[in-house]
DSSP file (Angstrom, degrees, kcal/mol; ACC not computed):
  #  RESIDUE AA STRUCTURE BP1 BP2  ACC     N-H-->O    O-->H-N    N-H-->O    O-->H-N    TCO  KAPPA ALPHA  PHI   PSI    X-CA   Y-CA   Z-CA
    1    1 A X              0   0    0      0, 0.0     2,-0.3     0, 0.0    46,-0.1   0.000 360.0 360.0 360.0 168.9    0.0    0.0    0.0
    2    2 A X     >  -     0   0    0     44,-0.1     4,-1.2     1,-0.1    46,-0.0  -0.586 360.0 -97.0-126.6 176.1    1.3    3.4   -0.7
    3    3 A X  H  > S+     0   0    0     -2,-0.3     4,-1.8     2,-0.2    37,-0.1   0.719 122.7  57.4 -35.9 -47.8    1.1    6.7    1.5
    4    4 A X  H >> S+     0   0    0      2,-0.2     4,-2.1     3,-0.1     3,-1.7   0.997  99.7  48.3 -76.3 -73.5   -1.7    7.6   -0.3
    5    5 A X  H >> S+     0   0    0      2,-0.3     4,-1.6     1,-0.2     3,-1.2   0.894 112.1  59.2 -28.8 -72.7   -4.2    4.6    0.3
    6    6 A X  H 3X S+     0   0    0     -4,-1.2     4,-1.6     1,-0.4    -1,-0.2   0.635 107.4  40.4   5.0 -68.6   -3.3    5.1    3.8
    7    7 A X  H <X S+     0   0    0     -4,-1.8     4,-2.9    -3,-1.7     5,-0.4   0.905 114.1  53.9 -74.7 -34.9   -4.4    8.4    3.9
    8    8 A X  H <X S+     0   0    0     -4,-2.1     4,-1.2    -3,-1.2    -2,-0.2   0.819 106.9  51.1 -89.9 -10.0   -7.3    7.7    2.0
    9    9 A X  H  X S+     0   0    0     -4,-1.6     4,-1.3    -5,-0.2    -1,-0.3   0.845 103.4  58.1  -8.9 -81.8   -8.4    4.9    4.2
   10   10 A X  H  X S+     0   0    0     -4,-1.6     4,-0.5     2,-0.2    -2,-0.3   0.772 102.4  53.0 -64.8 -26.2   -8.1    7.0    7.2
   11   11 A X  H >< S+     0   0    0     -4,-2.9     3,-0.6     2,-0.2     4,-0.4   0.850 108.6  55.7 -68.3 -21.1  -10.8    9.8    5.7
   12   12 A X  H >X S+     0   0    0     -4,-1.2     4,-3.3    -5,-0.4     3,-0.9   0.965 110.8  41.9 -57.4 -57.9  -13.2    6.8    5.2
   13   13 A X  H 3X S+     0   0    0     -4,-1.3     4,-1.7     1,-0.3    -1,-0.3   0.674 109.6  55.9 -64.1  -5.5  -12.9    5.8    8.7
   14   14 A X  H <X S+     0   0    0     -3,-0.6     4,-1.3    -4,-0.5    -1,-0.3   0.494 111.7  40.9-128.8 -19.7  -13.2    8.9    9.6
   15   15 A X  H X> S+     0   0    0     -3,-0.9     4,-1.4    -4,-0.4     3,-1.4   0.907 114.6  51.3 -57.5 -67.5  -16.7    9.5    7.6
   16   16 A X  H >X S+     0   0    0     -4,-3.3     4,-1.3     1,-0.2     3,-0.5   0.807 107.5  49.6 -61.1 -43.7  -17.8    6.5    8.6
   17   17 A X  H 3< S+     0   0    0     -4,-1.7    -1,-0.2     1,-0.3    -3,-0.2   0.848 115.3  54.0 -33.5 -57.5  -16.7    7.7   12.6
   18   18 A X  H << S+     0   0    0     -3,-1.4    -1,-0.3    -4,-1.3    -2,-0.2   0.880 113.0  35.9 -33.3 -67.2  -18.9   11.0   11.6
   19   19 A X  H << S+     0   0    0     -4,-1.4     2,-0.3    -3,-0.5    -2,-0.2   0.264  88.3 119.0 -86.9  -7.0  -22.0    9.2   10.5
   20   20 A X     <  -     0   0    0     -4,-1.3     6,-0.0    -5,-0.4    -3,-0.0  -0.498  46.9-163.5 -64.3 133.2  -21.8    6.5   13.2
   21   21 A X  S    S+     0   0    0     -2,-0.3     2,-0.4     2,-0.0    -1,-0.1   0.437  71.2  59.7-118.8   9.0  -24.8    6.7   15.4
   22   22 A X  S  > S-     0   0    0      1,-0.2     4,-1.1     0, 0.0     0, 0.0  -0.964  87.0-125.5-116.5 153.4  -23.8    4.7   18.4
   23   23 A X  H >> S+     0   0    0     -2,-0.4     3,-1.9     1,-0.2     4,-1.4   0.995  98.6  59.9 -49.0 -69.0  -20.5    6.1   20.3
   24   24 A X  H 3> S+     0   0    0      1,-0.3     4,-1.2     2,-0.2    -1,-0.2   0.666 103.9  46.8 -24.6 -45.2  -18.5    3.3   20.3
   25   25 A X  H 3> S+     0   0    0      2,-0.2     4,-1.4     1,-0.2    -1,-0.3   0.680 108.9  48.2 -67.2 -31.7  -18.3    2.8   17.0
   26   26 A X  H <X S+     0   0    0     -3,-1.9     4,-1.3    -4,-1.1    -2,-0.2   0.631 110.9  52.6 -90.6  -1.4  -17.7    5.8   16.0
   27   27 A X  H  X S+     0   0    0     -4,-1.4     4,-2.1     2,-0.2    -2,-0.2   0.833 115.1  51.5 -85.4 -33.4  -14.8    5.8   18.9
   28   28 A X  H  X S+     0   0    0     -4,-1.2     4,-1.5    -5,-0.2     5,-0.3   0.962 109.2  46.3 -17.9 -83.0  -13.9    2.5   16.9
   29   29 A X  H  X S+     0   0    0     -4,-1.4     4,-1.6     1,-0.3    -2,-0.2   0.673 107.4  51.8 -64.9 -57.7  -13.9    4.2   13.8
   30   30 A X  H >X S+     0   0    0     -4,-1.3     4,-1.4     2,-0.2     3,-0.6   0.986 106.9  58.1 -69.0 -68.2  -11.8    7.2   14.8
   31   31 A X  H >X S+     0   0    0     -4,-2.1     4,-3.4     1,-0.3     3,-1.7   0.822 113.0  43.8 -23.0 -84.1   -8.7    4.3   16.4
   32   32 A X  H 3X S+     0   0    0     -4,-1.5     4,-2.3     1,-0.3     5,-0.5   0.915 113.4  47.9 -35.9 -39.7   -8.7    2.9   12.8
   33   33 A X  H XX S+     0   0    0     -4,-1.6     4,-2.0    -3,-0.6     3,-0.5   0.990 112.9  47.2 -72.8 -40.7   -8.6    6.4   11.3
   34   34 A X  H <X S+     0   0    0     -3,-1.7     4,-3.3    -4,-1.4    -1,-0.3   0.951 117.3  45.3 -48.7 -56.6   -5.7    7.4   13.7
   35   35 A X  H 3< S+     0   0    0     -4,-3.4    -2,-0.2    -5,-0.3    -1,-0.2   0.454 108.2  57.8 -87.3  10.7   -3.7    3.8   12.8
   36   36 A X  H <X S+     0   0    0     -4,-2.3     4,-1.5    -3,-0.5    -1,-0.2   0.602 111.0  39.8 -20.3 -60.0   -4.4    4.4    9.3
   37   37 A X  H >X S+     0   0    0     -4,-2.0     4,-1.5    -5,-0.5     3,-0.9   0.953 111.2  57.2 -76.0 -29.8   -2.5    7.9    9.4
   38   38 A X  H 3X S+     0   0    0     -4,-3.3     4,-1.2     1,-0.3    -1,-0.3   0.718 105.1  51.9 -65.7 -24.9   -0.1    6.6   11.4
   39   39 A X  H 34 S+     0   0    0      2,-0.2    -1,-0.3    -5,-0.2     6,-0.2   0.816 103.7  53.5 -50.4 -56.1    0.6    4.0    8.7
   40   40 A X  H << S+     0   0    0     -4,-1.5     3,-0.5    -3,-0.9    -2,-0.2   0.848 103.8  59.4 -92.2 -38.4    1.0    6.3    5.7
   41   41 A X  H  < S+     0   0    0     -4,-1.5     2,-1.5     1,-0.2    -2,-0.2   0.924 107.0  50.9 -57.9 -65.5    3.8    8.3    7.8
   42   42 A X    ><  +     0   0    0     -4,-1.2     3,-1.8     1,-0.2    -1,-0.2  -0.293  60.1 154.7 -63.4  55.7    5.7    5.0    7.9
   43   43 A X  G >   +     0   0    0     -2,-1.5     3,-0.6    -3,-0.5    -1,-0.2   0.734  62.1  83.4 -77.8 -12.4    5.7    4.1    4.3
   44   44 A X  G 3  S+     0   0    0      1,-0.2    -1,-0.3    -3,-0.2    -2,-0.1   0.995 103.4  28.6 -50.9 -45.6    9.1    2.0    5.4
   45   45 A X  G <  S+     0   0    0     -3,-1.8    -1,-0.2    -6,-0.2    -2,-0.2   0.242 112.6  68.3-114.5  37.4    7.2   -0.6    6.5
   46   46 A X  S <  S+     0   0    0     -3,-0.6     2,-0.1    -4,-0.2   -44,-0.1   0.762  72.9 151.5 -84.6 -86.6    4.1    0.0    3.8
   47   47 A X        -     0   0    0    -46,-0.1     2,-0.3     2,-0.0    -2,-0.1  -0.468  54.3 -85.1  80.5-156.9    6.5   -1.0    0.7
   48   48 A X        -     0   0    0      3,-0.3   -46,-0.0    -2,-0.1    -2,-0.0  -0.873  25.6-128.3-142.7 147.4    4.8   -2.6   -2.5
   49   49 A X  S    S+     0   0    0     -2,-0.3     4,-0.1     1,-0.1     3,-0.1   0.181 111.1  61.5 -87.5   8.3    4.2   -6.2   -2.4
   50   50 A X  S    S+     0   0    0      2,-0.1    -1,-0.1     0, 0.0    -3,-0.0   0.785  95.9  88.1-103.2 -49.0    6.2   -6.6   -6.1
   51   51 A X  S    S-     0   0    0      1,-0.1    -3,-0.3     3,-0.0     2,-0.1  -0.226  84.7-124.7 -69.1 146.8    9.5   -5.1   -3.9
   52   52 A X        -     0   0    0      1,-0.1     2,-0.3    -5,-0.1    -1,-0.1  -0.287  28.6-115.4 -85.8 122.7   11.7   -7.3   -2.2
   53   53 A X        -     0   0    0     -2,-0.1     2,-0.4    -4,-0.1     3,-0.2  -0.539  23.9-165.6 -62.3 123.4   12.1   -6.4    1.9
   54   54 A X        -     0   0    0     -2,-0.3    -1,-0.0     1,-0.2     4,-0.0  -0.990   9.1-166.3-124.4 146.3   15.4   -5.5    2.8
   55   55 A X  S  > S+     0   0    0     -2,-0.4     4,-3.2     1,-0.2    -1,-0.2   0.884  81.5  68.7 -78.1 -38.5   15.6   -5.7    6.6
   56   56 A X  H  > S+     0   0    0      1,-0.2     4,-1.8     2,-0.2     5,-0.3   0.931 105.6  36.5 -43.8 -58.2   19.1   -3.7    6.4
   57   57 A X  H  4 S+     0   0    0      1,-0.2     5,-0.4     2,-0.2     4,-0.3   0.778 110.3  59.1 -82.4 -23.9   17.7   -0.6    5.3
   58   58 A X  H >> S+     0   0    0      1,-0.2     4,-2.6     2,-0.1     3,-1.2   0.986 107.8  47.1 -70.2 -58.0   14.7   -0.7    7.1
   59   59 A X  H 3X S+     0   0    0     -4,-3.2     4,-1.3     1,-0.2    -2,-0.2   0.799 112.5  46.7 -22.6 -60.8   16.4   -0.8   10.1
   60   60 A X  H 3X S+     0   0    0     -4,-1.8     4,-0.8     2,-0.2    -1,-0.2   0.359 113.5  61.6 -64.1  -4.8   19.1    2.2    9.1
   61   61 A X  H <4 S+     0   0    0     -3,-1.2     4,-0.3    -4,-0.3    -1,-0.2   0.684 104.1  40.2 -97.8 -64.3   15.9    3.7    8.2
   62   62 A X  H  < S+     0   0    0     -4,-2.6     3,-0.3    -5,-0.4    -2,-0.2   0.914 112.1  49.4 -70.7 -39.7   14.5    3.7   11.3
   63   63 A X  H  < S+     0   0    0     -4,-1.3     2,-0.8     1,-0.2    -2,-0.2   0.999 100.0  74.5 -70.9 -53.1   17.6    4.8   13.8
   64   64 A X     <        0   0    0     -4,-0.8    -1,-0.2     1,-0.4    -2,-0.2   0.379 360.0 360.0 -75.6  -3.7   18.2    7.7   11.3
   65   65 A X              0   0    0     -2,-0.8    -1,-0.4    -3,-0.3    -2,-0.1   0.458 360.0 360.0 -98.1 360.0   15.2    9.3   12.7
């Protein structure tokens, strides 16, 4: 999945959170939409399913921050 799916994910949950008529669900709704965005900053561990993982770089990837 890409950055973009990610985001566009989270604005779905984040209708559906909107339009939710019990609380819970839409407090549901809002988690996903939160771990959605959080997703699409981290495109490290998003990738594309045709590219090959390398753990090395994810790693260096990850301290560098």
């Amino acid at each position: 999945m890409t950055s973009e799916e990610c985001h566009q994910r989270a604005s779905g949950c984040a209708a559906n959170a909107a339009l939710a008529t019990n609380e819970l669900i839409s407090q549901e709704f809002l988690k996903m939409a939160a771990q959605w965005r959080a997703m699409a900053s981290r495109q490290i561990f998003i990738g594309r399913p045709d590219e090959p993982f390398d753990a090395l770089a994810a790693t260096a990837a990850l301290t560098a921050k």
